[in-house]
C-alpha positions as CSV (number, residue, x, y, z in Angstrom):
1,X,-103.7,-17.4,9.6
2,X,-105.8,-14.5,8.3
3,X,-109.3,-15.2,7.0
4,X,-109.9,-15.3,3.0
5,X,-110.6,-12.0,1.9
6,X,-111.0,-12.7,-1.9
7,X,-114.0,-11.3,-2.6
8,X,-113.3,-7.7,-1.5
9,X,-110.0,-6.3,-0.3
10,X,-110.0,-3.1,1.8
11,X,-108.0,-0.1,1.9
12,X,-106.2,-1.5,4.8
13,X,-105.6,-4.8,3.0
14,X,-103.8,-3.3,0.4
15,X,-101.8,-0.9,2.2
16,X,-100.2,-3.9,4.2
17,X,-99.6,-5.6,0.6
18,X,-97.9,-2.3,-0.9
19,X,-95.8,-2.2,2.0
20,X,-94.7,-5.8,1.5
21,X,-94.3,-5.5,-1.9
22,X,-92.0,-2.2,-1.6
23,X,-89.9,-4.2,1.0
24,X,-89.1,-6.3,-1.6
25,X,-91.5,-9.5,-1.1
26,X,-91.9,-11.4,-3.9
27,X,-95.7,-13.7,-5.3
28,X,-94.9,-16.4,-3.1
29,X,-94.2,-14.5,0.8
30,X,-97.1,-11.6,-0.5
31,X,-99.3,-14.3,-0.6
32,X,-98.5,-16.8,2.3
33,X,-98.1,-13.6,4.3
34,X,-101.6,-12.4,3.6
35,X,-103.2,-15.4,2.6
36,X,-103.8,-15.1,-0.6
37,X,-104.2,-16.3,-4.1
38,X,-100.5,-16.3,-5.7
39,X,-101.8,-15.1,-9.1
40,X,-103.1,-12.0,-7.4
41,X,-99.8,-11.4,-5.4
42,X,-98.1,-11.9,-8.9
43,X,-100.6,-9.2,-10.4
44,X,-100.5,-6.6,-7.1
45,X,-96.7,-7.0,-8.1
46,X,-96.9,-6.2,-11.8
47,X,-99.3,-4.0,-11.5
48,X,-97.1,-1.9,-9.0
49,X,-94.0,-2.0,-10.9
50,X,-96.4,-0.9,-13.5
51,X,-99.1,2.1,-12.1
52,X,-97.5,2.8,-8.7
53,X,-99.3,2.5,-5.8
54,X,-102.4,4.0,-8.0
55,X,-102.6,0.3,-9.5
56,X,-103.3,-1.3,-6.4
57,X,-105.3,1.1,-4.1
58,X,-107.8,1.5,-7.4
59,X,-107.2,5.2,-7.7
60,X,-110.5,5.8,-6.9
61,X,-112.0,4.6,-10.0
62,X,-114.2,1.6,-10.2
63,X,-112.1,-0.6,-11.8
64,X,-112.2,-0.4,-15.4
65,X,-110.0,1.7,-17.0
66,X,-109.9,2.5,-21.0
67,X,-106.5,3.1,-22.7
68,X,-107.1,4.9,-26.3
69,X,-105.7,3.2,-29.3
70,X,-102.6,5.4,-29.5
71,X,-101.7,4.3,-26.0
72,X,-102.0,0.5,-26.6
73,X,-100.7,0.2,-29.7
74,X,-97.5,2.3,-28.3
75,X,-97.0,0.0,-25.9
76,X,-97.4,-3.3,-27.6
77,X,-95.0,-1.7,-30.8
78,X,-92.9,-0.4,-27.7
79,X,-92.4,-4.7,-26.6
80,X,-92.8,-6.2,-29.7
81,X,-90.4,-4.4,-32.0
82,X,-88.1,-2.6,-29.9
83,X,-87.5,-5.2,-26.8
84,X,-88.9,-3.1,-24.1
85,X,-90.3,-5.7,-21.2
86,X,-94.0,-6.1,-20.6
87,X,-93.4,-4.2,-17.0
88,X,-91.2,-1.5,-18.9
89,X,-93.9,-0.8,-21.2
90,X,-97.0,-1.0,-19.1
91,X,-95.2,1.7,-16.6
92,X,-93.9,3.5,-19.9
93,X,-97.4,4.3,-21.0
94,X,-99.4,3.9,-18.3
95,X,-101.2,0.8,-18.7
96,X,-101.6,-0.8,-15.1
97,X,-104.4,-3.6,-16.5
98,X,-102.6,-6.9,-17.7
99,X,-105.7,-7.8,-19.2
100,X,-105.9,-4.9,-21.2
101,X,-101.6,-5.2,-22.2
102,X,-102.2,-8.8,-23.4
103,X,-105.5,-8.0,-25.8
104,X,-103.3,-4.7,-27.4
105,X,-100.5,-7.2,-27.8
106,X,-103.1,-10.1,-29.1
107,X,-104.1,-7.0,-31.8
108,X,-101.0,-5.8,-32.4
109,X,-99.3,-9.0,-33.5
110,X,-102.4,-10.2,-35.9
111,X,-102.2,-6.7,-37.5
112,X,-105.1,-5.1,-36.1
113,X,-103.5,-1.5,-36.2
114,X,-104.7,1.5,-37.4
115,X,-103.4,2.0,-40.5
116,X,-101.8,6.2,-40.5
């Protein structure tokens, strides 16, 4: 078994996972194959089907990533009112943080939208 590589995964790392997750593997074999964390194979696997291989390899950013307002509130209006999936959305406009999707949907459902 391969050791716990939590608290930083390299390039190398994540190449393996995009491979295994373009073959088709699903949260449970991504993460007994590379030991670890299923909630991170479940969000390597969103967040492909979301950003592409971009979303997992970091896209040479640091990590934190800022959607404007349009952008988010697209996206949650996009789910909410006209049935599009979280995955279809999220890859619709772009949005590859599920963090980020579930606070513009938290907003967008107490009515925290610009008003135009």
């Amino acid at each position: 078994m391969r050791e716990d590589r939590r608290s930083r995964y390299d390039d190398g790392f994540r190449r393996e996972a995009l491979a295994l997750i373009k073959a088709g593997a699903g949260r449970d074999a991504l993460a007994r194959r590379l030991a670890m964390p299923r909630q991170t194979a479940e969000k390597w696997i969103i967040l492909y089907r979301s950003g592409g291989e971009e979303a997992i390899m970091g896209g040479g950013s640091n990590g934190s990533r800022r959607y404007n307002w349009e952008t988010t509130v697209a996206a949650a209006r996009d789910h909410v009112e006209n049935g599009l999936t979280k995955t279809e959305a999220m890859a619709r406009h772009g949005i590859a943080s599920i963090v980020d999707w579930q606070r513009c949907v938290r907003r967008f459902l107490r009515g925290q939208v610009p008003v135009r």
